[in-house]
PDB file with SEQRES, HELIX, SHEET and CRYST1 records, atoms N, CA, C and O in Angstrom:
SEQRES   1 A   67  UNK UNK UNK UNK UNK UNK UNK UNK UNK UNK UNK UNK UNK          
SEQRES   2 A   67  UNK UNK UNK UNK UNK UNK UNK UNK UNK UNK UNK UNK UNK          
SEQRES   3 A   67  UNK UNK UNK UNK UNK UNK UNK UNK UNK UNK UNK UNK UNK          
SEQRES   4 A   67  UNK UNK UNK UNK UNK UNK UNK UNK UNK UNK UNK UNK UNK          
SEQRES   5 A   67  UNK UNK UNK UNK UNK UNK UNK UNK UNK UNK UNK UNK UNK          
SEQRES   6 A   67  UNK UNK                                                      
HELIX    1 AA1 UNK A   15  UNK A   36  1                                  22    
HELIX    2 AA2 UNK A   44  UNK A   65  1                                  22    
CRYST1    1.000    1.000    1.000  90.00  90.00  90.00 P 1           1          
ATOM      1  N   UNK A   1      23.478 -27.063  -4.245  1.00  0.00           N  
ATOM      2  CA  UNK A   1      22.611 -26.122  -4.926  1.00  0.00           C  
ATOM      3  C   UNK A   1      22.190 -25.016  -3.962  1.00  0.00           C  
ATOM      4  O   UNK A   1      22.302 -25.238  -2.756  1.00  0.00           O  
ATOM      5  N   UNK A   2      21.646 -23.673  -4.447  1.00  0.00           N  
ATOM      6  CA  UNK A   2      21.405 -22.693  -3.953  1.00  0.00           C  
ATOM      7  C   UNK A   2      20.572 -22.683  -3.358  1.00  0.00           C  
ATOM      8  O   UNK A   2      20.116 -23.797  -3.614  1.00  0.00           O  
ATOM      9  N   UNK A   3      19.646 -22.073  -2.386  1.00  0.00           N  
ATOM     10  CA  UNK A   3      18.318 -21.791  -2.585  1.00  0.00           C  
ATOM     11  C   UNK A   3      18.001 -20.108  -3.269  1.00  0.00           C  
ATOM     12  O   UNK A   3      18.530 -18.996  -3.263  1.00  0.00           O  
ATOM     13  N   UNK A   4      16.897 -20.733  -3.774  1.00  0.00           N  
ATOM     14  CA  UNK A   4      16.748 -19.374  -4.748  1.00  0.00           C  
ATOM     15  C   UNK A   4      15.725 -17.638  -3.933  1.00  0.00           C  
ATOM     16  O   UNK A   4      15.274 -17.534  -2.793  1.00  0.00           O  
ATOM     17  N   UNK A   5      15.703 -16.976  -4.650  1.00  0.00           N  
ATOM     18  CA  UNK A   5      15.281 -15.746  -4.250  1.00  0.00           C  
ATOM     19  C   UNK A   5      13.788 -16.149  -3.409  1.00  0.00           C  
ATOM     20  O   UNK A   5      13.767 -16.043  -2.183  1.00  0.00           O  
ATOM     21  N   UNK A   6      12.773 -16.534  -4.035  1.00  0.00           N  
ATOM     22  CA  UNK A   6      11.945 -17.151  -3.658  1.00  0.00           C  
ATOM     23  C   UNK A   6      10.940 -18.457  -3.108  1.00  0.00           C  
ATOM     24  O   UNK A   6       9.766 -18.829  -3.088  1.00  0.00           O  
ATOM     25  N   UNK A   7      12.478 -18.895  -2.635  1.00  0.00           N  
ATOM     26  CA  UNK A   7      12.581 -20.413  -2.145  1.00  0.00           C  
ATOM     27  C   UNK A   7      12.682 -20.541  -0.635  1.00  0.00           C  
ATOM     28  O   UNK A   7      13.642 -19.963  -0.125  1.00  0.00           O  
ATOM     29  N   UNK A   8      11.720 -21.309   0.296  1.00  0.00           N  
ATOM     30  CA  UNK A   8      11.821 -21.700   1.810  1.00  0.00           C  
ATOM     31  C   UNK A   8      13.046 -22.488   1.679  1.00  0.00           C  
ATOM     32  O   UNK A   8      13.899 -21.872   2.318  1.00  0.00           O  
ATOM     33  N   UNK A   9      13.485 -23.391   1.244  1.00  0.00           N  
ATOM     34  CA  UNK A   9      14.253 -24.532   1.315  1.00  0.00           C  
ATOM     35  C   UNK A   9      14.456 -24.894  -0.246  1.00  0.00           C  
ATOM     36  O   UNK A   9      13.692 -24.585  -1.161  1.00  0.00           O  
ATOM     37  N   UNK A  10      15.439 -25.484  -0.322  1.00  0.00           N  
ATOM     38  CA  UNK A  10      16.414 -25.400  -2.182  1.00  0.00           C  
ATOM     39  C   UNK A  10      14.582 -26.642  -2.645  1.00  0.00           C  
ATOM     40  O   UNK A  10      13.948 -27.626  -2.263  1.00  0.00           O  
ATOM     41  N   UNK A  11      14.609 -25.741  -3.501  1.00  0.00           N  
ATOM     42  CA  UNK A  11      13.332 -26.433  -4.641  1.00  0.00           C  
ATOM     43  C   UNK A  11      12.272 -26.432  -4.005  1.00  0.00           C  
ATOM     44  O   UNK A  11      11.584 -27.401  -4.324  1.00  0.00           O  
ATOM     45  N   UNK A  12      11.647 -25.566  -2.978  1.00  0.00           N  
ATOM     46  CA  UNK A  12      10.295 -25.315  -2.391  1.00  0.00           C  
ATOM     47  C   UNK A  12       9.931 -23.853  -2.707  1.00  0.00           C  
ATOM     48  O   UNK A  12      10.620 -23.042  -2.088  1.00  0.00           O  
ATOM     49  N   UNK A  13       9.231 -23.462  -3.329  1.00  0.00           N  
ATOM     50  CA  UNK A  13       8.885 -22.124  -3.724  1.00  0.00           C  
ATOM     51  C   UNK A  13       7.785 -21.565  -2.650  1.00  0.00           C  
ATOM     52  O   UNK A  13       6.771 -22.190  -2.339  1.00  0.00           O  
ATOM     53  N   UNK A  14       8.105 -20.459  -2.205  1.00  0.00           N  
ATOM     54  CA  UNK A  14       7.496 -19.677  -1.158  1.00  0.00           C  
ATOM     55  C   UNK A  14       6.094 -18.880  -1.894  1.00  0.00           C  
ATOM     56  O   UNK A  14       6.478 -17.888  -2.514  1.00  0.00           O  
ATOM     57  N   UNK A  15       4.942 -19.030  -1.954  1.00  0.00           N  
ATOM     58  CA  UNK A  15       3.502 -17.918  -2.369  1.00  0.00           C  
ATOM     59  C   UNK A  15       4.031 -16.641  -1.229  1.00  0.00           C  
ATOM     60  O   UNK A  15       3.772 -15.479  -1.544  1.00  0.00           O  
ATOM     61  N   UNK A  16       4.559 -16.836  -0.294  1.00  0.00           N  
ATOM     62  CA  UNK A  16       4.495 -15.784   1.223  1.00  0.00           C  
ATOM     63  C   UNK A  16       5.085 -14.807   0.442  1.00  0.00           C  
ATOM     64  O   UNK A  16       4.688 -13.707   0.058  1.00  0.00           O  
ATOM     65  N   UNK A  17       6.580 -15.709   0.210  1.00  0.00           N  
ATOM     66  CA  UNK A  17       7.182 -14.539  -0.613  1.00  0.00           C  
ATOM     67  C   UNK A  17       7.063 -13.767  -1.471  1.00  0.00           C  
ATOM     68  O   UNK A  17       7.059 -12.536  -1.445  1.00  0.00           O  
ATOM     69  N   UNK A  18       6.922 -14.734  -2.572  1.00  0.00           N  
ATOM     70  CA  UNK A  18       6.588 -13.668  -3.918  1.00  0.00           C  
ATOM     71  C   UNK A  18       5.389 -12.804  -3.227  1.00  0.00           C  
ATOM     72  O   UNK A  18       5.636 -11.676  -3.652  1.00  0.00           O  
ATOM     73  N   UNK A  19       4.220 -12.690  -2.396  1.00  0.00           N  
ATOM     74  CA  UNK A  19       2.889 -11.847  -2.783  1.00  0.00           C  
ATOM     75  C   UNK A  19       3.627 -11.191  -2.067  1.00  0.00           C  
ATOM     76  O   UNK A  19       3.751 -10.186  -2.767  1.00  0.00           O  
ATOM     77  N   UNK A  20       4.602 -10.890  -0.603  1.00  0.00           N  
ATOM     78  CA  UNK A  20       5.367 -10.283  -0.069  1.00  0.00           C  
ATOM     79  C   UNK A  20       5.625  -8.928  -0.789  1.00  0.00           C  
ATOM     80  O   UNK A  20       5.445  -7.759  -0.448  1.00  0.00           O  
ATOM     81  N   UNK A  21       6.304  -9.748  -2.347  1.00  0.00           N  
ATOM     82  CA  UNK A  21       7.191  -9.007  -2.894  1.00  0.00           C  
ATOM     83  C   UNK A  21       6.478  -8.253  -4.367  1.00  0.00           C  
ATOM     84  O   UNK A  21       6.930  -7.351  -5.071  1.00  0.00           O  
ATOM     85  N   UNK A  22       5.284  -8.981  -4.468  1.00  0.00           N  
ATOM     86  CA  UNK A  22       4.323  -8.229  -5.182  1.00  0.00           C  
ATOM     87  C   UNK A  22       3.563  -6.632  -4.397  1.00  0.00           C  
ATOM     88  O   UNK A  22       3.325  -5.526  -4.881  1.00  0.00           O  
ATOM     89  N   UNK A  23       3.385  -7.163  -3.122  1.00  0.00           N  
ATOM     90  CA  UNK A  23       2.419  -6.154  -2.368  1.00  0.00           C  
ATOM     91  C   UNK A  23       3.992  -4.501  -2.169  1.00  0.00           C  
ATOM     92  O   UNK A  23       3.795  -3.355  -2.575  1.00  0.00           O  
ATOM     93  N   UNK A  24       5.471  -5.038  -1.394  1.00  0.00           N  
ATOM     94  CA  UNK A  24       6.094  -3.773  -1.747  1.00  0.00           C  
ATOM     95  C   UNK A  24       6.144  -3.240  -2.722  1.00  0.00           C  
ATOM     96  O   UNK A  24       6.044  -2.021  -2.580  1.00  0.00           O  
ATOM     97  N   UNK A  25       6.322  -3.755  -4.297  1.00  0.00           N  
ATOM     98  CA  UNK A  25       5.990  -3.903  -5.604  1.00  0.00           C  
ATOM     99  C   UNK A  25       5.204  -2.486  -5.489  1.00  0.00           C  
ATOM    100  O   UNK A  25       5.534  -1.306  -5.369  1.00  0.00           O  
ATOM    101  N   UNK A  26       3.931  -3.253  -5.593  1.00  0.00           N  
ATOM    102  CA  UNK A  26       2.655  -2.219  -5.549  1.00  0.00           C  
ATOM    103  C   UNK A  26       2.847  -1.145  -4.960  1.00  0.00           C  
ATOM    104  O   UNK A  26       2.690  -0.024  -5.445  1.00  0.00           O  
ATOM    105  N   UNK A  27       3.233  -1.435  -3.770  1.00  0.00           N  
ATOM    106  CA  UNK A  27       3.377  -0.204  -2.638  1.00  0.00           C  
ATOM    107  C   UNK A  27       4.244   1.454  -3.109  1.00  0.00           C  
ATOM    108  O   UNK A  27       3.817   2.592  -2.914  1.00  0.00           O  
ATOM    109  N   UNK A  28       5.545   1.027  -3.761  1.00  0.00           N  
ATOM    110  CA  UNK A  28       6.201   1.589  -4.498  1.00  0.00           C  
ATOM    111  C   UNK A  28       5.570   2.190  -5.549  1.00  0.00           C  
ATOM    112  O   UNK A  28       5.957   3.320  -5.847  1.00  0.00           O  
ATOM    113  N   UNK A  29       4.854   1.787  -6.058  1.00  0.00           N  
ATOM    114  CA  UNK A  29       3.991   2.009  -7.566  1.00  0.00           C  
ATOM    115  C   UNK A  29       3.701   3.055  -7.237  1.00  0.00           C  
ATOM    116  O   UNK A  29       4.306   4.096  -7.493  1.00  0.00           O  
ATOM    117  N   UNK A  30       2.505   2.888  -6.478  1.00  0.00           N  
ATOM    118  CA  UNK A  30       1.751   4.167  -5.851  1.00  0.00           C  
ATOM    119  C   UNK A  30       2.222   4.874  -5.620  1.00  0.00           C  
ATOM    120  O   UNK A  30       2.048   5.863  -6.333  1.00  0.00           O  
ATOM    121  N   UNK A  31       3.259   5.009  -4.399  1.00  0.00           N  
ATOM    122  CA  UNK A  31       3.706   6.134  -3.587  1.00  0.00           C  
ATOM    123  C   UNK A  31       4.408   6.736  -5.395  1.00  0.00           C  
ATOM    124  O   UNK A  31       4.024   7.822  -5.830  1.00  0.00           O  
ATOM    125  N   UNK A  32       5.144   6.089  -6.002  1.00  0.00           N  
ATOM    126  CA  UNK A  32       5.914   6.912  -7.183  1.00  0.00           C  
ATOM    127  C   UNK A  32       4.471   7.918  -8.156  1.00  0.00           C  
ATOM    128  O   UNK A  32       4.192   9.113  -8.245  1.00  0.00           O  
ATOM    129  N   UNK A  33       3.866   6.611  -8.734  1.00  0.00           N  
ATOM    130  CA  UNK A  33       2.651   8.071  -9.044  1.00  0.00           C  
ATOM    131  C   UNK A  33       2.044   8.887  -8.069  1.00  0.00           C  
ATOM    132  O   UNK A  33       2.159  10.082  -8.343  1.00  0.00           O  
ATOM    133  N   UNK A  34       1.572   8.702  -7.258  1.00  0.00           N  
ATOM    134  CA  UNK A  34       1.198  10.098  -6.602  1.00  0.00           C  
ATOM    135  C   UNK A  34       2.365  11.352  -6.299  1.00  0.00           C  
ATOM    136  O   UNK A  34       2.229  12.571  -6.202  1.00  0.00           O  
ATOM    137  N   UNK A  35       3.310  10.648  -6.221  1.00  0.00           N  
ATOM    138  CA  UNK A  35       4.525  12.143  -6.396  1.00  0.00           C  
ATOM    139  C   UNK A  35       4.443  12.341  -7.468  1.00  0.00           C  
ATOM    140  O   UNK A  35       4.092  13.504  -7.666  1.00  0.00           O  
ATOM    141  N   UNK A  36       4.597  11.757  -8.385  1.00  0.00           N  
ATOM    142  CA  UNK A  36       4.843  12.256  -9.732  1.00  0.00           C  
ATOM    143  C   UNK A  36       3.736  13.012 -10.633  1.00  0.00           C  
ATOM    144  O   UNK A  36       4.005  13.636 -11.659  1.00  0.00           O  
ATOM    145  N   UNK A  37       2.239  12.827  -9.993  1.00  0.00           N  
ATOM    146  CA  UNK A  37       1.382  13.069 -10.382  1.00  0.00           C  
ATOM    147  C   UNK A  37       0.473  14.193  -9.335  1.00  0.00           C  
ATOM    148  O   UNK A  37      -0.674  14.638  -9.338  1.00  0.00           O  
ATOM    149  N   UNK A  38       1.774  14.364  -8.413  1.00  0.00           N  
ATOM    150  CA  UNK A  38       1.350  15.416  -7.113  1.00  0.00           C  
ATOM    151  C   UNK A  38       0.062  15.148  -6.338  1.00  0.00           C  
ATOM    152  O   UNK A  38      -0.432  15.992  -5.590  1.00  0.00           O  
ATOM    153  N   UNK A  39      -0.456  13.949  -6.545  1.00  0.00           N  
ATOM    154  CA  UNK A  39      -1.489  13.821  -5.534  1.00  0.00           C  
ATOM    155  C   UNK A  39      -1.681  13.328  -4.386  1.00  0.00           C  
ATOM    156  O   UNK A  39      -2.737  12.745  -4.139  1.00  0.00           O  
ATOM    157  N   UNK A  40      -0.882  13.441  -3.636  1.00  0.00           N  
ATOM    158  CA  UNK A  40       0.148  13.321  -2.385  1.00  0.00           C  
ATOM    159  C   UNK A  40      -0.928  13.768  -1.019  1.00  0.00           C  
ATOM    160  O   UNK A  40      -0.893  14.865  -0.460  1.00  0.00           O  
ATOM    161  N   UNK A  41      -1.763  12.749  -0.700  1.00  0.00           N  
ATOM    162  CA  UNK A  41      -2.444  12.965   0.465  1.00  0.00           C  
ATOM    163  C   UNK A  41      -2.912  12.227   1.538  1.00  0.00           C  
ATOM    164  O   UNK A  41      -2.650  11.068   1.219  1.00  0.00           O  
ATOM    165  N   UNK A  42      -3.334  12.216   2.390  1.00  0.00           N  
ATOM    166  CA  UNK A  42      -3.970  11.530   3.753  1.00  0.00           C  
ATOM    167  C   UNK A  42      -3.916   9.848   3.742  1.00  0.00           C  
ATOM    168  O   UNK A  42      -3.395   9.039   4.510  1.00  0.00           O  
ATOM    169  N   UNK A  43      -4.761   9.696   2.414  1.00  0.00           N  
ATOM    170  CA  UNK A  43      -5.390   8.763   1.880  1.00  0.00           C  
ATOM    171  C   UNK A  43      -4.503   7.625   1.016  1.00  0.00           C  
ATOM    172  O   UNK A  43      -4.584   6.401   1.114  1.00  0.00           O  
ATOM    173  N   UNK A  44      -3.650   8.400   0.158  1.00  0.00           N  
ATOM    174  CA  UNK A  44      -2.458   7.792  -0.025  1.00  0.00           C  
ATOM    175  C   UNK A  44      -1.326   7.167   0.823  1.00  0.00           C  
ATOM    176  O   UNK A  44      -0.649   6.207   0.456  1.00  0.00           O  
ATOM    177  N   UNK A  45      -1.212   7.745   1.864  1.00  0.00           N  
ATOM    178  CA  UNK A  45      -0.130   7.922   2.402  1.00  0.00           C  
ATOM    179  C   UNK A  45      -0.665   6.294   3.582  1.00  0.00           C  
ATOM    180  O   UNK A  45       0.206   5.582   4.082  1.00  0.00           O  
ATOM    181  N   UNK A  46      -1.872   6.085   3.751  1.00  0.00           N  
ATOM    182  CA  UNK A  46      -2.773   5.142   4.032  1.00  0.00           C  
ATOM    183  C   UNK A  46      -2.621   4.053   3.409  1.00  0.00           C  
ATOM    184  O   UNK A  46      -2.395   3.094   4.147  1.00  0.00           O  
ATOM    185  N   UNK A  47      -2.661   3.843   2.325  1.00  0.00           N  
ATOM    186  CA  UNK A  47      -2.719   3.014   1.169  1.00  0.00           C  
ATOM    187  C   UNK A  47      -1.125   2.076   1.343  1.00  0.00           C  
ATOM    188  O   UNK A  47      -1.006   0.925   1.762  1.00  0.00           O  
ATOM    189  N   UNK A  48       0.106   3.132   0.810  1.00  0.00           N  
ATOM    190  CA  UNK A  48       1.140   2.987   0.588  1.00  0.00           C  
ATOM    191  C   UNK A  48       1.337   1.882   1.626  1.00  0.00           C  
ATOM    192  O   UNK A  48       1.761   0.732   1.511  1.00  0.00           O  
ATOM    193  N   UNK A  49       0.785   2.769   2.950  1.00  0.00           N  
ATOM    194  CA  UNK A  49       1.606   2.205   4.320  1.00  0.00           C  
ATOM    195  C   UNK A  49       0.914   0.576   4.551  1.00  0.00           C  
ATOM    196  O   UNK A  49       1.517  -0.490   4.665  1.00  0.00           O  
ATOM    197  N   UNK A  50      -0.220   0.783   4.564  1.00  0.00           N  
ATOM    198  CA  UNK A  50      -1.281  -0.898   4.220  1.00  0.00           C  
ATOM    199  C   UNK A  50      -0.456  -1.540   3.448  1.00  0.00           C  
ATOM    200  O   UNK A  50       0.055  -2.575   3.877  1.00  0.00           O  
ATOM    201  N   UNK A  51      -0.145  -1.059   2.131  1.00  0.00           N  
ATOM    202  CA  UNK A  51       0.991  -2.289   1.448  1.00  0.00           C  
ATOM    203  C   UNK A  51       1.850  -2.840   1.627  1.00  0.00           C  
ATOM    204  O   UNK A  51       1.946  -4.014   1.272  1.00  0.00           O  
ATOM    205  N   UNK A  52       2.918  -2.107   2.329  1.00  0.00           N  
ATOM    206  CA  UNK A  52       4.086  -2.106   3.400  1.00  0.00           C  
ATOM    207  C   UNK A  52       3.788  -2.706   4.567  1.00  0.00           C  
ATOM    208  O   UNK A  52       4.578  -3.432   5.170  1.00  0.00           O  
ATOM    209  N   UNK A  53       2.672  -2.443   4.932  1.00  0.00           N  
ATOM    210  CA  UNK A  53       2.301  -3.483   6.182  1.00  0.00           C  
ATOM    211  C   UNK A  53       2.091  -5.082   5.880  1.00  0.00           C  
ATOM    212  O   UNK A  53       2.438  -6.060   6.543  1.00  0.00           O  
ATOM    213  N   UNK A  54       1.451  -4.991   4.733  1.00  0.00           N  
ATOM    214  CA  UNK A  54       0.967  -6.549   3.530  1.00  0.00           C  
ATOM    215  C   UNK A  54       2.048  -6.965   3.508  1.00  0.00           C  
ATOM    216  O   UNK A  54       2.148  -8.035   4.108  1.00  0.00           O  
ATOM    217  N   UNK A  55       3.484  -6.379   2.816  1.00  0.00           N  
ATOM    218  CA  UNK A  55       4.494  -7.245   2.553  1.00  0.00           C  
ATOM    219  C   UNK A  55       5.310  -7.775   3.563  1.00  0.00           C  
ATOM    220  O   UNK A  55       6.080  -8.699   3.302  1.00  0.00           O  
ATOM    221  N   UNK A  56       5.201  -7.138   5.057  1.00  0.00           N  
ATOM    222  CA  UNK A  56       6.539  -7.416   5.978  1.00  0.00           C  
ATOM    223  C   UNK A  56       5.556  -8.661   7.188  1.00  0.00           C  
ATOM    224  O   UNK A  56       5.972  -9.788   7.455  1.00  0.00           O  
ATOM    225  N   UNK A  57       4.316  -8.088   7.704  1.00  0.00           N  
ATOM    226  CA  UNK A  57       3.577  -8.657   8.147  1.00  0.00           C  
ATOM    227  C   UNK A  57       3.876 -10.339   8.400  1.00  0.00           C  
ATOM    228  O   UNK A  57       4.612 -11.075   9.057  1.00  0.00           O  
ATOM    229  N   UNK A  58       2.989 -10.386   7.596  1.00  0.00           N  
ATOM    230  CA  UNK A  58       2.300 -12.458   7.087  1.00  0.00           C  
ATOM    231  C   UNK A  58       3.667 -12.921   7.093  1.00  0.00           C  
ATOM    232  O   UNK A  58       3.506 -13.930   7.779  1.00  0.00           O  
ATOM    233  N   UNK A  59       4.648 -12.906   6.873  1.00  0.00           N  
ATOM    234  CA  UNK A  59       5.912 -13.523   6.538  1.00  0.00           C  
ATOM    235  C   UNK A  59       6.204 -13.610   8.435  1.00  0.00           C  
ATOM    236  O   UNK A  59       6.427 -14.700   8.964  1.00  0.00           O  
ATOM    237  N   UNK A  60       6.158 -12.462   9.153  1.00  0.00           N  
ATOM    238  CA  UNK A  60       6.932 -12.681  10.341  1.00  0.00           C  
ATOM    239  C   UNK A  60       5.604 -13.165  11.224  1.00  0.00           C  
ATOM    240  O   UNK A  60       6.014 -13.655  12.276  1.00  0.00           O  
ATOM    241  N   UNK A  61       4.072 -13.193  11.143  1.00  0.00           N  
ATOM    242  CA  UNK A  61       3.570 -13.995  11.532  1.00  0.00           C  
ATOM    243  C   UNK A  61       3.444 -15.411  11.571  1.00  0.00           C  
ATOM    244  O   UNK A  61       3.141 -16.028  12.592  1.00  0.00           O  
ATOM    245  N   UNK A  62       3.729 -16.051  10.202  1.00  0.00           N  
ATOM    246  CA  UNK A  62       4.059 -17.405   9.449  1.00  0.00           C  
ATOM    247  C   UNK A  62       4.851 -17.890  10.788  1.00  0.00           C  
ATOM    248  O   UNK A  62       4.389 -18.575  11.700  1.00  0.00           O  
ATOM    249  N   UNK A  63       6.101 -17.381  10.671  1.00  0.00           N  
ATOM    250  CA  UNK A  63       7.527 -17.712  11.873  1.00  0.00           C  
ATOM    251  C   UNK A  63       6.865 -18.225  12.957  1.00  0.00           C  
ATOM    252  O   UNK A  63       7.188 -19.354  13.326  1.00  0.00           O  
ATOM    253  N   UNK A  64       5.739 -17.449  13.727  1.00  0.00           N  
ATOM    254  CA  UNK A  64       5.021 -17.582  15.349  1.00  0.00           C  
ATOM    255  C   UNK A  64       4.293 -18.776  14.780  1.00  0.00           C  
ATOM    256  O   UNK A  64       4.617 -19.851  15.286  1.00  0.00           O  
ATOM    257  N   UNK A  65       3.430 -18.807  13.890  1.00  0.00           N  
ATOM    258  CA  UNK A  65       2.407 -19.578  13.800  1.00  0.00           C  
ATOM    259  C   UNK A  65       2.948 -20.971  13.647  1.00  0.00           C  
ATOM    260  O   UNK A  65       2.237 -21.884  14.067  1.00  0.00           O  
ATOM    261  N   UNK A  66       4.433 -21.345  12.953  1.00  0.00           N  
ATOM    262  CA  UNK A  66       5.058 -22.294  12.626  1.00  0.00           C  
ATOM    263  C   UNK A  66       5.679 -22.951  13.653  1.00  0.00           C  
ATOM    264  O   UNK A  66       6.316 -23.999  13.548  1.00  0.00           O  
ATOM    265  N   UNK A  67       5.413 -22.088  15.003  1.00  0.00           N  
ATOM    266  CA  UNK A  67       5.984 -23.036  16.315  1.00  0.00           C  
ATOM    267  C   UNK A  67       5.003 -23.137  17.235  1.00  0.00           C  
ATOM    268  O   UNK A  67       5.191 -23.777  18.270  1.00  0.00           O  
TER     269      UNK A  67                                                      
END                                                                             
């Protein structure tokens, strides 16, 4: 059997991951409305990057903390 998209090990489901993949999710969201809605500033650009930091982060800390 496989392991799946959001699986540590075949039939263990990862929370790291999915919120990982919720927080780029989000991250994307934003950055797309504020272009699209031209409100493209300081503060945003803040935001976006915090989310992007949320999703890559905790996952490669997990790794250190796990040895």
């Amino acid at each position: 059997m496989k392991t799946g998209f959001f699986e540590e090990t075949e039939g263990v489901r990862s929370s790291m991951r999915l919120m990982s993949f919720i927080s780029l999710f989000i991250a994307a969201g934003v950055a797309c409305f504020s272009i699209w809605t031209k409100q493209l500033d300081a503060n945003v650009i803040a935001i976006v990057t915090l989310f992007i930091v949320a999703a890559f982060v905790p996952k490669a800390i997990q790794k250190y903390a796990e040895k």
